[in-house]
C-alpha positions as protocol buffer text, in pm:
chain_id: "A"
residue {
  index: 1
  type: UNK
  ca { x: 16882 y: -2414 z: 2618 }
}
residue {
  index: 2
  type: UNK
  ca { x: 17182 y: -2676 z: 2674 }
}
residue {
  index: 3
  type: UNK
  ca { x: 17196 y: -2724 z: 2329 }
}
residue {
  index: 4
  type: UNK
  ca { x: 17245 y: -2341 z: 2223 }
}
residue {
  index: 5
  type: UNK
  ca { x: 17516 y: -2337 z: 2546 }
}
residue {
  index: 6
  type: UNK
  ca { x: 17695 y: -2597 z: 2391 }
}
residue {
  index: 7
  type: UNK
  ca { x: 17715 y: -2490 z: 2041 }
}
residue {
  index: 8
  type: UNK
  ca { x: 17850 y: -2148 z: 2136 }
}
residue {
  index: 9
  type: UNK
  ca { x: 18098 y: -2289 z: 2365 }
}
residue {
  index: 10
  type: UNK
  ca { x: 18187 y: -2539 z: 2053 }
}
residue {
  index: 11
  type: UNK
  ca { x: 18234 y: -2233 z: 1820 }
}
residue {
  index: 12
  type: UNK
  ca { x: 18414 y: -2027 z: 2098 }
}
residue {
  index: 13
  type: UNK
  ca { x: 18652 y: -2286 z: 2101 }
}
residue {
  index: 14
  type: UNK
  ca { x: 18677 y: -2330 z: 1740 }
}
residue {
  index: 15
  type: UNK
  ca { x: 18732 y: -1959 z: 1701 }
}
residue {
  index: 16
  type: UNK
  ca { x: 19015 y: -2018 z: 1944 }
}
residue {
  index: 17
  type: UNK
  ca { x: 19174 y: -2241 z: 1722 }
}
residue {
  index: 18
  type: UNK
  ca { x: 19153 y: -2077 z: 1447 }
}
residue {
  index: 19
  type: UNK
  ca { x: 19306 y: -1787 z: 1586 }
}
residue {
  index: 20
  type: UNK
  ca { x: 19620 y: -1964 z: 1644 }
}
residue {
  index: 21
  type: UNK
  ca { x: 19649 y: -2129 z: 1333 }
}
residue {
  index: 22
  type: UNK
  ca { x: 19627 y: -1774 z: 1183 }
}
residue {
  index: 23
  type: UNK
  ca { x: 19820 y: -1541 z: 1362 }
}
residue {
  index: 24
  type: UNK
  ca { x: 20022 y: -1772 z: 1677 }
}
residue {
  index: 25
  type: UNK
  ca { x: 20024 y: -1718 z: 2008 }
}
residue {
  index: 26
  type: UNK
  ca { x: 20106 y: -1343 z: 2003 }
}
residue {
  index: 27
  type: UNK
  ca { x: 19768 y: -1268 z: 1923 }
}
residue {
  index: 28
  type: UNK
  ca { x: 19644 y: -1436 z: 2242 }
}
residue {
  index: 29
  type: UNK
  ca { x: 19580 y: -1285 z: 2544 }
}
residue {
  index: 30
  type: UNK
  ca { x: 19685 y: -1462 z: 2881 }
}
residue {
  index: 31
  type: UNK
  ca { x: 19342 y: -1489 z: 2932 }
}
residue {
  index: 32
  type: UNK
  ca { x: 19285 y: -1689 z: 2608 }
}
residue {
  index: 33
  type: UNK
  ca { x: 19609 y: -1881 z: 2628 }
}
residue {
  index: 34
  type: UNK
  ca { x: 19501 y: -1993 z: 2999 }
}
residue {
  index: 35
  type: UNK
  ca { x: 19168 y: -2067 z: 2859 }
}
residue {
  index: 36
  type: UNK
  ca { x: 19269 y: -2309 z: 2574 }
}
residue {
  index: 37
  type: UNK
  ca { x: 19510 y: -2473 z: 2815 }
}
residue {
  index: 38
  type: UNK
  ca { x: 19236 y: -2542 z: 3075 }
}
residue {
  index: 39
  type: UNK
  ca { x: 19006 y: -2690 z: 2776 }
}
residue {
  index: 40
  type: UNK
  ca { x: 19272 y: -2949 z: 2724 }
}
residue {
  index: 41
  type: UNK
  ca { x: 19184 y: -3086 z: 3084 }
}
residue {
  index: 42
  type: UNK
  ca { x: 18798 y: -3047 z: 3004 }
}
residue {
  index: 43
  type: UNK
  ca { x: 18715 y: -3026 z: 2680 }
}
residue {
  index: 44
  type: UNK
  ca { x: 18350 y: -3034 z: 2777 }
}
residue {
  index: 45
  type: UNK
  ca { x: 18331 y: -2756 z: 3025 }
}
residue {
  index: 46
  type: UNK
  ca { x: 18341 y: -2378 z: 2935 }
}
residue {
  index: 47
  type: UNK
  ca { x: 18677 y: -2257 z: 3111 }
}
residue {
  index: 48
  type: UNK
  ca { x: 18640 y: -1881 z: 3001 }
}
residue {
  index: 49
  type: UNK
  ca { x: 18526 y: -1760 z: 3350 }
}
residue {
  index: 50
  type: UNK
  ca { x: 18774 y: -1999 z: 3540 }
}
residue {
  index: 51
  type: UNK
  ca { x: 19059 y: -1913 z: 3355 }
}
residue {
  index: 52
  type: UNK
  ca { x: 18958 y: -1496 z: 3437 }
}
residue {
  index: 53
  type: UNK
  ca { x: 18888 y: -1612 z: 3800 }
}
residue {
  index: 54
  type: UNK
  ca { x: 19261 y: -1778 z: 3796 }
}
residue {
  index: 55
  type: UNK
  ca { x: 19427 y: -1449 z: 3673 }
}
residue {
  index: 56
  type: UNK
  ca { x: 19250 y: -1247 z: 3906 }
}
residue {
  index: 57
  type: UNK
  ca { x: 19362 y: -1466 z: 4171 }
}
residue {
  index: 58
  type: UNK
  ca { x: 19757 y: -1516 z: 4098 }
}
residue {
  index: 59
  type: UNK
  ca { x: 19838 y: -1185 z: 3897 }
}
residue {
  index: 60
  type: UNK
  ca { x: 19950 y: -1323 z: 3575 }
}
residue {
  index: 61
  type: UNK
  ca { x: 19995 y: -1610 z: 3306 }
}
residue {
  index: 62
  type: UNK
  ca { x: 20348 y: -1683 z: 3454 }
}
residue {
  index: 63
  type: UNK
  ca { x: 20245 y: -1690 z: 3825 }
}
residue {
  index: 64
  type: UNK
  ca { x: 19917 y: -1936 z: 3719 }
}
residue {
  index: 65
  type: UNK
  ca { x: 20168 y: -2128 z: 3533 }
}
residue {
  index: 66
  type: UNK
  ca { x: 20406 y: -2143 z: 3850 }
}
residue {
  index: 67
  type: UNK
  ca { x: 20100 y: -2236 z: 4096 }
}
residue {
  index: 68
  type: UNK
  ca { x: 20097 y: -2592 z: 4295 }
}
residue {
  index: 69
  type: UNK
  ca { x: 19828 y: -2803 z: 4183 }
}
residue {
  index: 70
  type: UNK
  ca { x: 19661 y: -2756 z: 4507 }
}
residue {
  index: 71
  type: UNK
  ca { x: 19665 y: -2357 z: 4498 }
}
residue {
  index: 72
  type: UNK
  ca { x: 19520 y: -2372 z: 4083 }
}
residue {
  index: 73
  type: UNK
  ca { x: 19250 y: -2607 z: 4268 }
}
residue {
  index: 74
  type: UNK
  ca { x: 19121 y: -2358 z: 4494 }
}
residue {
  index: 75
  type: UNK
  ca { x: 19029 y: -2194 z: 4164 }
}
residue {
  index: 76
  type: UNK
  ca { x: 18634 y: -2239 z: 4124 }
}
residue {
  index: 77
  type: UNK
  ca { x: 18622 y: -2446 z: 3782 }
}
residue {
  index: 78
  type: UNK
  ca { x: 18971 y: -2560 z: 3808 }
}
residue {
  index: 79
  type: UNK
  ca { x: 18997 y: -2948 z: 3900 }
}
residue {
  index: 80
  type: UNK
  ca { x: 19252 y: -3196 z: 3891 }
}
residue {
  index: 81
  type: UNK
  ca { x: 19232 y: -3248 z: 3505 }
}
residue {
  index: 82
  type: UNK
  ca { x: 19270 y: -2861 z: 3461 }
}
residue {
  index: 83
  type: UNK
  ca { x: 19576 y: -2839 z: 3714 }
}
residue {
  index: 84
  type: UNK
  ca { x: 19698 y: -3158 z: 3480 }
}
residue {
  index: 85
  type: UNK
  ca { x: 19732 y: -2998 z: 3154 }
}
residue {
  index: 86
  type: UNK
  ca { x: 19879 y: -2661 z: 3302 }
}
residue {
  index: 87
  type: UNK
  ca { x: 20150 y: -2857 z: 3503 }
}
residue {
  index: 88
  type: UNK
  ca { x: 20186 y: -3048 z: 3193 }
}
residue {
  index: 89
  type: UNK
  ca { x: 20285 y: -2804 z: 2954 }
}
residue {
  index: 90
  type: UNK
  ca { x: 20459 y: -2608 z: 3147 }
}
residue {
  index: 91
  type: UNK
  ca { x: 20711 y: -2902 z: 3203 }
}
residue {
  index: 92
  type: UNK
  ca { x: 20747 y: -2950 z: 2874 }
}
residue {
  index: 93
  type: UNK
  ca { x: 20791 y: -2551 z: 2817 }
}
residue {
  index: 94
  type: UNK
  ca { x: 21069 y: -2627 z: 3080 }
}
residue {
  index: 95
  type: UNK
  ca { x: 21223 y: -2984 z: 2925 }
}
residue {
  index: 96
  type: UNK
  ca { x: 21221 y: -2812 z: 2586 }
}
residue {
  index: 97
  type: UNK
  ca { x: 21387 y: -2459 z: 2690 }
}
residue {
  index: 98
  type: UNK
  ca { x: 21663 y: -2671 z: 2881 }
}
residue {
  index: 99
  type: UNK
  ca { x: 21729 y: -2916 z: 2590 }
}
residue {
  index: 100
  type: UNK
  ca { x: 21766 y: -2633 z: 2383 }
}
residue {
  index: 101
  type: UNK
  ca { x: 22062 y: -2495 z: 2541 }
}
residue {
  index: 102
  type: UNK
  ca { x: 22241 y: -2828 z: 2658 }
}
residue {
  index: 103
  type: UNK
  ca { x: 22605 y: -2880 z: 2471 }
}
residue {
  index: 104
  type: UNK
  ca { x: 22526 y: -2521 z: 2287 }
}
residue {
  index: 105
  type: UNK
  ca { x: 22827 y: -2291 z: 2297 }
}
residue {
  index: 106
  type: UNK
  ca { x: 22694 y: -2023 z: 2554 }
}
residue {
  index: 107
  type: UNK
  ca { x: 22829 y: -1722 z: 2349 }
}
residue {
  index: 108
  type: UNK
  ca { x: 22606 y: -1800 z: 2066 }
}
residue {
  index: 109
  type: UNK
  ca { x: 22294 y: -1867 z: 2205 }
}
residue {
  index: 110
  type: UNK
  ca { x: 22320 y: -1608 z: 2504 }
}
residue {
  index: 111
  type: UNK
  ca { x: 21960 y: -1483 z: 2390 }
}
residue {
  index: 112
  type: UNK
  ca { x: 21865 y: -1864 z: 2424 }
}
residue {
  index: 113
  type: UNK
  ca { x: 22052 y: -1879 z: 2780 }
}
residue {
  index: 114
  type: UNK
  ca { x: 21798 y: -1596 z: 2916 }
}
residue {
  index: 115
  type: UNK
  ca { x: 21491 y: -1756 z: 2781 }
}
residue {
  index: 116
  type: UNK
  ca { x: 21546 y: -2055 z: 2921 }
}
residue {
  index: 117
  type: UNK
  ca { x: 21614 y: -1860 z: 3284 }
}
residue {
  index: 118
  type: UNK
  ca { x: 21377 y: -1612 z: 3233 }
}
residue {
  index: 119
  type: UNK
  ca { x: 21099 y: -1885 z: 3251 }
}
residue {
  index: 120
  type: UNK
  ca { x: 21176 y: -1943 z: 3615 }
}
residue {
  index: 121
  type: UNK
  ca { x: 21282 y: -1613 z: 3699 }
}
residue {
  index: 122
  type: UNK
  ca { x: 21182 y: -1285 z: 3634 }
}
residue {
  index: 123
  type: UNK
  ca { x: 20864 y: -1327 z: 3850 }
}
residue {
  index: 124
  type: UNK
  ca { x: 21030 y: -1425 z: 4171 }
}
residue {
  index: 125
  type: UNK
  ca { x: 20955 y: -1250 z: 4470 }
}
residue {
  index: 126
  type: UNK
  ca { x: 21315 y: -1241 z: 4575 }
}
residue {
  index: 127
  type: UNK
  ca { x: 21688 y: -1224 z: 4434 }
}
residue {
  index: 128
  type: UNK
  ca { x: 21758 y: -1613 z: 4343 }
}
residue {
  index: 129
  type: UNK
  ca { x: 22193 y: -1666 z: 4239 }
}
residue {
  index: 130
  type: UNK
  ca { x: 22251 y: -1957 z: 3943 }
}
residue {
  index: 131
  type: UNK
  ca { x: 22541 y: -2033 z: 3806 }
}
residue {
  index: 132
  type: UNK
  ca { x: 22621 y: -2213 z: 3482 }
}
residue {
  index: 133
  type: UNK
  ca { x: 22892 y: -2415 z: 3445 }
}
residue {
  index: 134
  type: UNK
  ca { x: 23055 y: -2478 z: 3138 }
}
residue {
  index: 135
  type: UNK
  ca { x: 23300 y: -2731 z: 2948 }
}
residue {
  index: 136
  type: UNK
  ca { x: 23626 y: -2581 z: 2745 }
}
residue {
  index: 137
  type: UNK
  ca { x: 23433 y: -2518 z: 2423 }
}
residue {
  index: 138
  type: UNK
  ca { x: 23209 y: -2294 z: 2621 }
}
residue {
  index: 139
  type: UNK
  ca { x: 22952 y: -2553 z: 2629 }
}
residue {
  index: 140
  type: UNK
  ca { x: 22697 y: -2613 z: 2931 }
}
residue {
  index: 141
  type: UNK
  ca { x: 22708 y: -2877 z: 3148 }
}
residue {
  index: 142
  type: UNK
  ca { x: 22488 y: -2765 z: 3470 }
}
residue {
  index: 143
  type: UNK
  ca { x: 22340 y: -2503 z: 3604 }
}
residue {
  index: 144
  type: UNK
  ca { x: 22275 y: -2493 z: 3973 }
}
residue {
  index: 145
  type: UNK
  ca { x: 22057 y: -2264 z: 4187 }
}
residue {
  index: 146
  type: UNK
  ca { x: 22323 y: -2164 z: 4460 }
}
residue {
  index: 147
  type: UNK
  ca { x: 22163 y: -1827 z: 4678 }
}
residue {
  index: 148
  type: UNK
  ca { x: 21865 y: -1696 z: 4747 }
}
residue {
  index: 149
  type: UNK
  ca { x: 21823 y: -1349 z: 4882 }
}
residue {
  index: 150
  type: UNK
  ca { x: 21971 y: -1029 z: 4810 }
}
residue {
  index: 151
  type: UNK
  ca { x: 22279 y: -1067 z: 4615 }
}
residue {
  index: 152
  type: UNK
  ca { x: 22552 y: -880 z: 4711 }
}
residue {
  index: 153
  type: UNK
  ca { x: 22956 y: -1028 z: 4880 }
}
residue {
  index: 154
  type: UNK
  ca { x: 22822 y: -1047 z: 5189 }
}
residue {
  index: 155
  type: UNK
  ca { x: 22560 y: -1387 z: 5082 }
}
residue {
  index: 156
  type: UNK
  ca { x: 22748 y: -1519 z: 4791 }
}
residue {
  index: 157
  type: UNK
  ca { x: 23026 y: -1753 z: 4895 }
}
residue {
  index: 158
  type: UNK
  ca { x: 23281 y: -1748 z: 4621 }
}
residue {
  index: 159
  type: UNK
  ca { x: 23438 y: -2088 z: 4774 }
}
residue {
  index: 160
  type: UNK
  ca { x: 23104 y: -2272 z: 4718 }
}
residue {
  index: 161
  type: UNK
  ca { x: 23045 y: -2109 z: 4347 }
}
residue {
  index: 162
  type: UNK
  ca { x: 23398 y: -2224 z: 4234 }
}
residue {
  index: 163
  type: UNK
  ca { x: 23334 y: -2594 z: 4495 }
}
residue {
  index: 164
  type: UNK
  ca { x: 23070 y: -2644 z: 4228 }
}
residue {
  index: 165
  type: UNK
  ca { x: 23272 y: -2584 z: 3921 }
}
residue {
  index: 166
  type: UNK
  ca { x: 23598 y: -2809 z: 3987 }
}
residue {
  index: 167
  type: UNK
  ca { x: 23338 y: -3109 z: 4082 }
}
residue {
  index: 168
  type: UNK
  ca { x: 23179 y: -3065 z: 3732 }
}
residue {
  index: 169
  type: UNK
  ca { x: 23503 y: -3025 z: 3606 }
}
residue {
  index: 170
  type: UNK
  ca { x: 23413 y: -2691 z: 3449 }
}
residue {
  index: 171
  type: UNK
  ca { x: 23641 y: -2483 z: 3262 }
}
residue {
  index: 172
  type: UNK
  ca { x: 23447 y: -2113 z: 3234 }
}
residue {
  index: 173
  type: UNK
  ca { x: 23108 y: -2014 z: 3415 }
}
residue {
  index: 174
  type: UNK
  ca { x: 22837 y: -1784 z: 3394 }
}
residue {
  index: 175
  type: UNK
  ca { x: 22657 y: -1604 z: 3671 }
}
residue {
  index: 176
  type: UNK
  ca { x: 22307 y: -1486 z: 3687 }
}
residue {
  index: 177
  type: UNK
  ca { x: 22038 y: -1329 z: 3912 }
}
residue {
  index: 178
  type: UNK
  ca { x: 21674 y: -1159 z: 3942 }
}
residue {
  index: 179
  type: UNK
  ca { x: 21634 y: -844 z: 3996 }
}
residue {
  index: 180
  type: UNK
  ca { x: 21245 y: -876 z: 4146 }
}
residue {
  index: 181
  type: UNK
  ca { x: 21220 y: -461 z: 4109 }
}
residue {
  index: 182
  type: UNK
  ca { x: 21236 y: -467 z: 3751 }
}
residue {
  index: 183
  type: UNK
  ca { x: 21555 y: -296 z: 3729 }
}
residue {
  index: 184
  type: UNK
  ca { x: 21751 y: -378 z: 3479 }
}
residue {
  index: 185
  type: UNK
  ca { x: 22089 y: -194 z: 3521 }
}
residue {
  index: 186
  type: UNK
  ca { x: 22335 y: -401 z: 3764 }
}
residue {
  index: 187
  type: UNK
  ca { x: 22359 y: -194 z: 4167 }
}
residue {
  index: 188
  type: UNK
  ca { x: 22734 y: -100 z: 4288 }
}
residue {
  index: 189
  type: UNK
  ca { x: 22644 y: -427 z: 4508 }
}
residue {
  index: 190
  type: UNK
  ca { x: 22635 y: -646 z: 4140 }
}
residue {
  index: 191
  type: UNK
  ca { x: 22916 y: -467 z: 4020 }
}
residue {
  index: 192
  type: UNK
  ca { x: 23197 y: -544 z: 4341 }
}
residue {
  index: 193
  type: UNK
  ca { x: 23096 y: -869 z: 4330 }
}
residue {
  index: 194
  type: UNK
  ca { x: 23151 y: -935 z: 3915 }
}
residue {
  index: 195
  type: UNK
  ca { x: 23494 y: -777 z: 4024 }
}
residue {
  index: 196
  type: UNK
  ca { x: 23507 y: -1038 z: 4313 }
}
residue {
  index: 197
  type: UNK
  ca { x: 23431 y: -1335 z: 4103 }
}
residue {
  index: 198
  type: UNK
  ca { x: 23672 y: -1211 z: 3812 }
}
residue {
  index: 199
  type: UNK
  ca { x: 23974 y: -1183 z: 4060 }
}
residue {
  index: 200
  type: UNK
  ca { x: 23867 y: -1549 z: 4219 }
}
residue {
  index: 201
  type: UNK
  ca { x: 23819 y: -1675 z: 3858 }
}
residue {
  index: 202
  type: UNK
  ca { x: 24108 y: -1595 z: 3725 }
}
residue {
  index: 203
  type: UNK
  ca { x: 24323 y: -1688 z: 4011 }
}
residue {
  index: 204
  type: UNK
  ca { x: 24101 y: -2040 z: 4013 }
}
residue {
  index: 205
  type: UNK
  ca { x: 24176 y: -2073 z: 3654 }
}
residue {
  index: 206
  type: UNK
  ca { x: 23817 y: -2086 z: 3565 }
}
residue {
  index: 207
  type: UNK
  ca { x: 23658 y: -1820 z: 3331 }
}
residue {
  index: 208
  type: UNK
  ca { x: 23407 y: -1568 z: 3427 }
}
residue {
  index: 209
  type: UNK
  ca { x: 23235 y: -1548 z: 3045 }
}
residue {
  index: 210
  type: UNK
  ca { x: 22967 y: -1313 z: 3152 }
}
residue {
  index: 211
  type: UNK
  ca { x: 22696 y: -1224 z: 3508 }
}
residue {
  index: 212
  type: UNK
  ca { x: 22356 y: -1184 z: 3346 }
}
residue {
  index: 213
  type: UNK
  ca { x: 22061 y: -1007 z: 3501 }
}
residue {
  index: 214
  type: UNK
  ca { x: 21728 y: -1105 z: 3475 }
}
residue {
  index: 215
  type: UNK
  ca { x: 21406 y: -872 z: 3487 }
}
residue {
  index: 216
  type: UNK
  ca { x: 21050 y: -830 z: 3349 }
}
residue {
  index: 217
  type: UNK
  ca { x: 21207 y: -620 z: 3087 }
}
residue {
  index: 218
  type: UNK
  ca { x: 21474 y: -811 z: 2964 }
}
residue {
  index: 219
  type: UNK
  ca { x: 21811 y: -866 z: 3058 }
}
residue {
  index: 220
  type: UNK
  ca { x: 22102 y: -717 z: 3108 }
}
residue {
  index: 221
  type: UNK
  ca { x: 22422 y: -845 z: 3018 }
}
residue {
  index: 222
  type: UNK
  ca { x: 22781 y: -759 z: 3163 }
}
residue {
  index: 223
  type: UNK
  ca { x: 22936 y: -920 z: 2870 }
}
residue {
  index: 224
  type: UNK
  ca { x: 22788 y: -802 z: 2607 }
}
residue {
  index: 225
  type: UNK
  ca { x: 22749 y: -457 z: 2750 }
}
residue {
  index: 226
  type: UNK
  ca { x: 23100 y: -431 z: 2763 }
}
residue {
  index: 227
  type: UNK
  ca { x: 23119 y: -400 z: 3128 }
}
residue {
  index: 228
  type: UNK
  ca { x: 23323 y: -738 z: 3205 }
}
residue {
  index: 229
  type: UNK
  ca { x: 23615 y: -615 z: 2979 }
}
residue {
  index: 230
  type: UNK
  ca { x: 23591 y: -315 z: 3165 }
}
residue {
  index: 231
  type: UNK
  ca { x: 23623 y: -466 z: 3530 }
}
residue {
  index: 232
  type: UNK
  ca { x: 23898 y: -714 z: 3385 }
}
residue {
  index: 233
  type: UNK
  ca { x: 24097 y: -449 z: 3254 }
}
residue {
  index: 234
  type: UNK
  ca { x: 24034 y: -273 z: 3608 }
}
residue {
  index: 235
  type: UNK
  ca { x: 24135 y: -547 z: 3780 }
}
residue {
  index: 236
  type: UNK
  ca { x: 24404 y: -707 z: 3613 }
}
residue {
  index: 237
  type: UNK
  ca { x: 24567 y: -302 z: 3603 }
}
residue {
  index: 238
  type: UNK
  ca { x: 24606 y: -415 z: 4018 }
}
residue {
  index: 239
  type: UNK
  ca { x: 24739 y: -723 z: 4016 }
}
């Protein structure tokens, strides 16, 4: 009986691997990609009901992924070796994403800019402010979590935002938030306050190169959406 158990567990697994050698990781579910990750930790063990039991529990791959080791081992069939190899890899999802984007020029690797954010952000409960600070060739060189919250003038400090940029001597910045509703089109609250930090930028001497926002669906870009030009020109028609 243990034997049969443990060869179909063996070909399970093998049919797992298989599967990604053949057709990647899109052709996973979260339940199998959660699965495979938890047979790194123990590769003796069938994880196929523990990784459905930590689903059930947290909502989703990204939330599981997010989990502290001691919430992933209230998990029945999760352990400290299990919580290991999740923790691990999603680090190194993390080290990899950010290393990808370090030095790159922001406006041609935008797409890269949201990935990287993305991975900590679009499932947050609430509204969480970043900026990016960049160099003169548009290059990054931090990016600090500054607000948490609902964004609007009223919780952002513009003196701290552009604080932050003169002590890492930056020369443009990007803004970003979550929108935790889903909703990807910026509010007339995200809209005043990309008018606020234009005005403050350019009087600063600092650029304001775009104010992404970051959803389950995407992203939504002021910049590319030609919305920043617009405000500018708005702006600038007061001055």
């Amino acid at each position: 009986m243990e034997k049969d158990f443990k060869k179909r567990v063996v070909g399970h697994r093998e049919r797992l691997r298989r599967k990604f050698w053949e057709y990647g990781i899109e052709a996973f579910t979260d339940e199998e990609v959660l699965e495979l990750l938890l047979i790194f930790g123990t590769p003796r063990k069938d994880c196929k009901l523990a990784a459905r039991e930590a689903l059930k529990r947290f909502g989703d791959l990204a939330t599981v992924m997010e989990a502290s080791v001691e919430d992933l081992c209230k998990v029945t069939g999760i352990g400290k070796k299990n919580a290991l190899a999740i923790k691990f890899v999603h680090a190194v999802a993390r080290r990899f994403l950010a290393r990808r984007i370090e030095k790159r020029p922001y406006l041609s690797s935008a797409r890269e800019v949201y990935e990287y954010l993305a991975h900590s952000m679009m499932d947050l409960k609430k509204e969480v402010f970043k900026a990016l600070y960049l160099d003169a060739g548009n290059r990054i060189l931090a990016i600090e979590d500054l607000f948490k919250g609902t964004v609007n003038e009223s919780v952002v400090y513009l003196r701290e935002i552009f604080e932050r940029a003169f002590k890492h001597h930056a020369s443009a910045l990007v803004v970003v938030h979550n929108h935790p509703s889903g909703r990807l089109s910026p509010s007339p609250a995200d809209i005043d306050l990309t008018r606020s930090l234009w005005l403050a930028a350019k009087l600063l001497q600092v650029k304001l190169l775009d104010h992404l926002i970051i959803a389950k669906g995407g992203y939504f870009s002021f910049a590319e959406e030609g919305l920043l030009v617009q405000i500018a020109t708005e702006v600038e028609s007061r001055l």
